[in-house]
DOMISE-966985 format. One record per residue (C-alpha): residue number from 1; x, y, z. Coordinates in steps of 0.25 Angstrom, whole numbers. Layout:
<site NUM <X Y Z>>
...
***
This chain:
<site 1 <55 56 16>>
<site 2 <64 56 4>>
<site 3 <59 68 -5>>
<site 4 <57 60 -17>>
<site 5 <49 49 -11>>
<site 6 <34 48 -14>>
<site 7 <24 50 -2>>
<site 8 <11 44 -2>>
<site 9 <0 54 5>>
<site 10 <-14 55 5>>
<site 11 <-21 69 2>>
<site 12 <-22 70 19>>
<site 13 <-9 66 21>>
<site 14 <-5 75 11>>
<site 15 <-10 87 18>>
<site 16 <-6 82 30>>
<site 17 <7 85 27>>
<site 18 <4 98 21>>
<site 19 <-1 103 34>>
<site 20 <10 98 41>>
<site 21 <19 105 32>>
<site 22 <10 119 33>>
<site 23 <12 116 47>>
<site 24 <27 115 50>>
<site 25 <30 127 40>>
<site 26 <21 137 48>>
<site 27 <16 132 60>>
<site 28 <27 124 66>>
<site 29 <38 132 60>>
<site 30 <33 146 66>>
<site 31 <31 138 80>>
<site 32 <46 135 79>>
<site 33 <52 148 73>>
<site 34 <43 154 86>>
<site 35 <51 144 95>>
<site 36 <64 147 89>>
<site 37 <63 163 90>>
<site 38 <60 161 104>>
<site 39 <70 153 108>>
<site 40 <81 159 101>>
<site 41 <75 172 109>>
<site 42 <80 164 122>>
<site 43 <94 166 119>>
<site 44 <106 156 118>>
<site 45 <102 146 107>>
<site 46 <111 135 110>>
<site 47 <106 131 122>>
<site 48 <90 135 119>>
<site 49 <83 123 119>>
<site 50 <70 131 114>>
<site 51 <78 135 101>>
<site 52 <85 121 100>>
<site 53 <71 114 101>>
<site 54 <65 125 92>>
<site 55 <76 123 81>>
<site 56 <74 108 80>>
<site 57 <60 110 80>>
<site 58 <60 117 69>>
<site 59 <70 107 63>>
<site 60 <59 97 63>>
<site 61 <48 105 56>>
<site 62 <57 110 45>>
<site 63 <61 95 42>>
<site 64 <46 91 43>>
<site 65 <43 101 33>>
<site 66 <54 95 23>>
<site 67 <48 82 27>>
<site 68 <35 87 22>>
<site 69 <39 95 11>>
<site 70 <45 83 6>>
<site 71 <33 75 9>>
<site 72 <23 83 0>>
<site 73 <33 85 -11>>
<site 74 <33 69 -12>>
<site 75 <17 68 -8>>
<site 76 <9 59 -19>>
<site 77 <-4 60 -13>>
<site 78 <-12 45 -12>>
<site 79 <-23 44 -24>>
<site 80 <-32 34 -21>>
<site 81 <-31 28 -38>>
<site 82 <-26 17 -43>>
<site 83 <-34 4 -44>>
<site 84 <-45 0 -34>>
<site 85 <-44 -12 -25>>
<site 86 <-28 -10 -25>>
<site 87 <-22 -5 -12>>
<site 88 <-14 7 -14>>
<site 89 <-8 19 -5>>
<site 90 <-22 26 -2>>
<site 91 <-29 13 0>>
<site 92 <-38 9 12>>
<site 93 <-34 -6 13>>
<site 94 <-42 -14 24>>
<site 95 <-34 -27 26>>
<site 96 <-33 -39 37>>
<site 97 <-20 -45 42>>
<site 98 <-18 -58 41>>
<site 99 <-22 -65 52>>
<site 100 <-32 -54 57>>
<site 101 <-47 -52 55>>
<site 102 <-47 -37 58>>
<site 103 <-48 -27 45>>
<site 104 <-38 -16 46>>
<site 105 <-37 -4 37>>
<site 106 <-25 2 30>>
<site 107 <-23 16 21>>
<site 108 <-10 15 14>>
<site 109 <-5 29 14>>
<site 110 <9 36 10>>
<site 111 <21 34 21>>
<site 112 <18 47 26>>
<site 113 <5 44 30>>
<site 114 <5 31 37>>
<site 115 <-1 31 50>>
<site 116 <-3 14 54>>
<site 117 <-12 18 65>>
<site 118 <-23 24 56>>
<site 119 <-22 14 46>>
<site 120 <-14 22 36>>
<site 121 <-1 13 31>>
<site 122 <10 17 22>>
<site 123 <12 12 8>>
<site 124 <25 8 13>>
<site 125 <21 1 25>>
<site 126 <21 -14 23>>
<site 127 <8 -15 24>>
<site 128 <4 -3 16>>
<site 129 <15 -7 6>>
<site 130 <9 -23 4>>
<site 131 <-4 -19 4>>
<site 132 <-3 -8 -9>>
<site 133 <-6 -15 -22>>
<site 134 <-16 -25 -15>>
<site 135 <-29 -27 -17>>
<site 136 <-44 -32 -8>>
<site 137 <-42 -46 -5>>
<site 138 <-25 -48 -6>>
<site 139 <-17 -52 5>>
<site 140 <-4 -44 6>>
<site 141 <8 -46 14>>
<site 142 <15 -35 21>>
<site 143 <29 -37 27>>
<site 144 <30 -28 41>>
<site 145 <39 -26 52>>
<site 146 <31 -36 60>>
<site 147 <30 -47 49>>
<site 148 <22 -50 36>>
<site 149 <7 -48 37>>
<site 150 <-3 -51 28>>
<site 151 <-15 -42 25>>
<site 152 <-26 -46 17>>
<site 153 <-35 -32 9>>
<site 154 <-49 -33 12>>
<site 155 <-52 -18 8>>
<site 156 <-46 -8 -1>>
<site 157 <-50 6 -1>>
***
């Protein structure tokens, strides 16, 4: 994430990241500094795959806690305002593909929060980006890896 880029989160997502953050700067970084002291008590370092494993272990927590300190100084947390009817990152949009009968549900969410499997698409997503702006009844295009596809909004939440 580039540190001046917005990021779209919801109040859950937000805190999400809080506890992961609370997390890797006590939890998981005592765990490592507990691996480390014991393997730097076995001796010869340069060859001590304990410690070798231990310092890139705690490589990845100390840049995950950049990566979320980042994250929350950039975090705009999604308000559901703006005009009614109008899909918007927040919205529940409920929509059929062309070509299909089935209703499927979509939450447009922040890039950090996309999670496709539970109905939880990015604003940036060709889908999530064609549908913003719509409203109930409008047919959209979305340009994906797989093609164009056409979705019509039934609902808007």
């Amino acid at each position: 994430m580039i540190e001046d880029e917005v990021l779209y989160v919801t109040a859950e997502g937000l805190q999400q990241i809080k506890d992961e953050l609370q997390n890797l700067k006590t939890t998981r970084r005592e765990e490592v500094a507990q691996k480390l002291e014991v393997a730097i008590k076995q001796g010869d370092l340069k060859e001590n795959a304990d410690y070798h494993d231990a310092k890139e272990e705690q490589g990845f927590i100390e840049a995950r806690i950049r990566q979320l300190e980042i994250m929350l100084m950039n975090a705009k947390v999604i308000e559901n305002k703006g005009p009614a009817g109008v899909v918007r990152i927040g919205s529940t949009v409920t929509v059929s593909e062309e070509g299909y009968d089935e209703l499927e549900t979509y939450t447009i969410v922040g890039a950090a929060e996309a999670d496709p499997t539970k109905g939880r698409i990015s604003n940036e997503s060709p889908i999530g980006s064609a549908l913003l702006g719509a409203k109930k009844g409008q047919t959209v295009r979305a340009m994906t890896p797989s093609g164009a596809m056409q979705f019509t909004i039934h609902e808007i939440a």
